[in-house]
Structures are given as C-alpha cells and as structure tokens.
N, C-alpha and C positions, 0 to 999 in steps of 0.2 A: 504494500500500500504506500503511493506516494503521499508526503507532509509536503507544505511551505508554510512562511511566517506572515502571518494576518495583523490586522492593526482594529482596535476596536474604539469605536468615538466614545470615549469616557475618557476621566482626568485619572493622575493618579489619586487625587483625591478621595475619589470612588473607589479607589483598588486598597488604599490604605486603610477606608474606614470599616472594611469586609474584614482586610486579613487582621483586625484587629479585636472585631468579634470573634472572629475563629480563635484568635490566641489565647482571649480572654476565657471561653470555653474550655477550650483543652485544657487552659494550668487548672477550673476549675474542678474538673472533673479528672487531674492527672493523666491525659490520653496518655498511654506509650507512644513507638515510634510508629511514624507515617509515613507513608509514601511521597506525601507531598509537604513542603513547607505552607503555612498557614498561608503566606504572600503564592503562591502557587496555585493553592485550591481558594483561592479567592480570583484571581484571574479563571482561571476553569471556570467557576461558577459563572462569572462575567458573560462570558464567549457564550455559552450556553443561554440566558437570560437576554445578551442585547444582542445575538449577533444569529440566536437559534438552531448554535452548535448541535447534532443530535448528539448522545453519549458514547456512541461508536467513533464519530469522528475526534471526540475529545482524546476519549480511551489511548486511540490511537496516537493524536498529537502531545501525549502528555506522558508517554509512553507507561500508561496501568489499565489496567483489567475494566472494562465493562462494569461491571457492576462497582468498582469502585468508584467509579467516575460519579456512577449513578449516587454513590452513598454522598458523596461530596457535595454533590450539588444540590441534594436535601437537605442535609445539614444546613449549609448556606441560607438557603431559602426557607429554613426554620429559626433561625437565628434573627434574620433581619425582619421575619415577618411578626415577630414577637418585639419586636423595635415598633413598631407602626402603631401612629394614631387610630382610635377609634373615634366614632363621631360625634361623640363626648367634649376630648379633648382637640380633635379638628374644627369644634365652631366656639372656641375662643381667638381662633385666629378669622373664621368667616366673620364672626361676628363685627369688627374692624372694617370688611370692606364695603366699599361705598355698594355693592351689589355683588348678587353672585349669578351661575348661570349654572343650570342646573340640566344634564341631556343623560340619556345612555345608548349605551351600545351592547352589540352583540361579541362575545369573543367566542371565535367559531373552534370547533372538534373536528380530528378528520373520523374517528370513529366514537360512538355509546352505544353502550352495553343494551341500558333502556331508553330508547332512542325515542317514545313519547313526549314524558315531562320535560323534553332540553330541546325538542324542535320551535324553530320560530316561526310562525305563519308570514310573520312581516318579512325575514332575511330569506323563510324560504331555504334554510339550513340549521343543523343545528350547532346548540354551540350556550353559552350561558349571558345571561343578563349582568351587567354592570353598570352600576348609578355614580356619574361625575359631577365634581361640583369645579367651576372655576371660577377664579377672579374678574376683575372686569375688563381685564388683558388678556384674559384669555388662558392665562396659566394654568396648569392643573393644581389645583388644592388639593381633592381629597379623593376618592372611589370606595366605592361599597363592596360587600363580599357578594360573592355571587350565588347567584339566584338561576334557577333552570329560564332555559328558554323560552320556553311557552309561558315564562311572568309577562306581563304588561306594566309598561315602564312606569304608568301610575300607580299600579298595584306594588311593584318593587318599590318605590321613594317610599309607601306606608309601610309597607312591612319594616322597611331600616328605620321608618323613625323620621327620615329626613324632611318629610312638610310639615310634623308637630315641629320640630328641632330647630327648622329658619323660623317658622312662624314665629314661637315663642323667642327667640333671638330679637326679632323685627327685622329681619333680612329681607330686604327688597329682593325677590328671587325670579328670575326670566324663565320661561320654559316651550317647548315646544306644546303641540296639536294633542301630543300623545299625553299630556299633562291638564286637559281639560277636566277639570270638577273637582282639583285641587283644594282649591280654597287658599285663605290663608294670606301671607305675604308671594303664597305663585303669582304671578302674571301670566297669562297664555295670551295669542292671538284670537281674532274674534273669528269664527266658524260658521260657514251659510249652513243653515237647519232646512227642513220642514217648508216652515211657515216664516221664512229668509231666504229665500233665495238665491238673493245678492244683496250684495255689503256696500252702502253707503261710503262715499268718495273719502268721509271723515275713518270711518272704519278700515277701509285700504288704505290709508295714511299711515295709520297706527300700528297697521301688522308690516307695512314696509319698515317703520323705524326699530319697531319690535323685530322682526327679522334681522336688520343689520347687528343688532346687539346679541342676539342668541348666536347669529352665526362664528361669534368669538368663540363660542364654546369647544366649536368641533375643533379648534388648535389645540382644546385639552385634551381631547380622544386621537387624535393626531397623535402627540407626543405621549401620550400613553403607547400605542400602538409604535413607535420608533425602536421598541422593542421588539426585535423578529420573532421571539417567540411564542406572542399573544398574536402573530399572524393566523396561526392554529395551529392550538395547543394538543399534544398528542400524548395524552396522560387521564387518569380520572379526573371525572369532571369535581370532585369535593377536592383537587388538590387546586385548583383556579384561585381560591380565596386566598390561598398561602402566597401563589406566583405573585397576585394582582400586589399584596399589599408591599410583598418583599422587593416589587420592583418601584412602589411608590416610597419608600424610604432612601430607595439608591437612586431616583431622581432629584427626592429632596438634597439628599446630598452634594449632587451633581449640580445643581443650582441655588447650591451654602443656603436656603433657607430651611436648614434643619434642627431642630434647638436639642435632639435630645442627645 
C-alpha cells in the first residue's frame, strides 16, 4: 500500500489542545506504553474528524493495526466530547448576542440498521437531525445532539429545550418555514395559507429582509460540515452526538473562543 504526506487546515493550536487531553488522561488513569505518542494520536484523531480519514487509511499511514486506530480515535472523540457545552451553559454566551439564528440540518448515513426512525422525507435520505444556533455573523455557536431523521426540525428545537431556552433568555431568534408555531422570541416568515393566498407587498418585504438575515445561518452548517467527516458518517447513528459535539469544541478552539 502506497502513503504520502497530507497537510490538514487546523492550527497547531488545535493539535496541542487534543494531545493535551490525551496526556492528561493517560497520567490519570496511569496508561502503560502506546503505540503512539499522545501528540500523535491527537493528529490521527484530527485526519480522521477534519479530513474523513477512514481507519484503514490511518492504520496504515500511522503504521498500527486497524483496530487500534479505531480505539484512538474514540478515545479522542470521548475526551473532547465530555469538554462540550451543553445548552445550559451555551446560552450564557447566546444570551449577549444582539440575535441568534436558529436552522438544522441533516447529517447523512451511508448505511442503518433501522433505516425507518433516521429517514428524512425532506432530504429524501437518511441520516440524523441537528439543531444550530448562530450568531449574527453567522458563526456557529452551539449544535444539538442528535435526533433520528424523521424528527421535524420544530419538533427537534422542543424536544432540546431550545425555544423554552431563547424565549426565557429574551433572544430575538430568526428561523426558517420549518419553525412555524414556534412561539416565543422565534421569528419565522409569513406563509400563504388557505384563506391567503398571497402575501401582501408589506409581507414580501418582511420575508425578503427576514431571509437575508437567516440566510447567515447556513455559514454555520457550512462550517460545521468543513469537517469531511459529517459528509457521511459511516458508524452508529447514537455515536453522531459524541462526533457532533467533539468537533464543536475543536472548532471553538480553532477560532480561541473557547473559555474552558
């Protein structure tokens, strides 16, 4: 099997704050000897996570066993996922912004087991529900754990909590179509019904401005997704929650707003 040497868009910033979890594990827990240095299996973890290394190709460029690779890069991804705000302690920083923007998306599967509860009628694949929240730049803030497919993105914000959570904050919150009967501090666009037809010139005004402002959002499912991995994840779908947040702790990183 031919190797060559790859370069992955992260700081060392990002590589030092990993291998530093790992260190801090190991003396906890006394590991014996590894195969890899803690600075080692924190790049592996990286390649894997931003670049959607499979474990074979690691395996191989790292020169250890398959399943080692595998063990490594759960570790990893248990260590920083246990780092990660929950949405508790993520809307003392929403609470600050002048607005937030609230969308989801689908993170697609190439296979499930029970391939019902995780399909989406909307992507028309399956794959799992994720609830974002961003700033008013567009940044990504925060992401929810995941929920199967077949959630409905206003039925996933209730389930996490997240429209009691702005509301009671008083967070001016933007959202799309699929956020209708929210309530709350949501905003949605106005909807031809029934017995509306069409929307009044003052009404297309409103969903035009509203539009340009939600549309900031989708740079936070963007750069969420800058990770090749959540292109589609090829693992149990109950491990999604662990990837999503472990890669929202190494963004924050990656963009120094991480306070912990």
């Amino acid at each position: 099997m031919l190797s060559y040497p790859a370069t992955i868009s992260l700081s060392s910033r990002t590589l030092n704050h990993l291998a530093d979890l790992i260190r801090q594990h190991r003396s906890q827990h006394r590991s014996r000897w590894r195969r890899l240095a803690p600075s080692r299996q924190a790049l592996l973890a990286l390649a894997h996570l931003r670049s959607g290394d499979t474990y074979t190709c690691l395996a191989a460029g790292f020169e250890i066993g398959v399943a080692t690779a595998w063990r490594y890069v759960q570790e990893a991804i248990a260590l920083l996922a246990a780092a990660a705000d929950d949405l508790t302690t993520a809307m003392d920083r929403i609470r600050k912004l002048a607005y937030a923007i609230l969308d989801g998306t689908l993170i697609p599967f190439d296979r499930v087991a029970d391939q019902k509860p995780y399909y989406s009628g909307k992507h028309k694949r399956h794959g799992v529900n994720m609830q974002v929240i961003a700033d008013a730049s567009g940044r990504l803030v925060w992401a929810s754990p995941a929920l199967p497919g077949s959630a409905h993105d206003l039925s996933a914000a209730r389930t996490h909590g997240i429209i009691d959570a702005l509301t009671n904050a008083n967070v001016m919150t933007f959202a799309d179509k699929g956020y209708q009967g929210a309530r709350g501090s949501v905003r949605t666009p106005f909807r031809r019904r029934r017995y509306r037809p069409k929307l009044s010139r003052r009404q297309k005004a409103v969903n035009k401005a509203h539009a340009r402002i939600r549309a900031r959002g989708e740079r936070a499912i963007a750069t969420l997704k800058t990770w090749k991995l959540l292109a589609k994840l090829r693992c149990c779908p109950r491990r999604a929650t662990a990837i999503v947040q472990a890669i929202l702790v190494l963004h924050c990183v990656e963009t120094d707003r991480y306070a912990g």
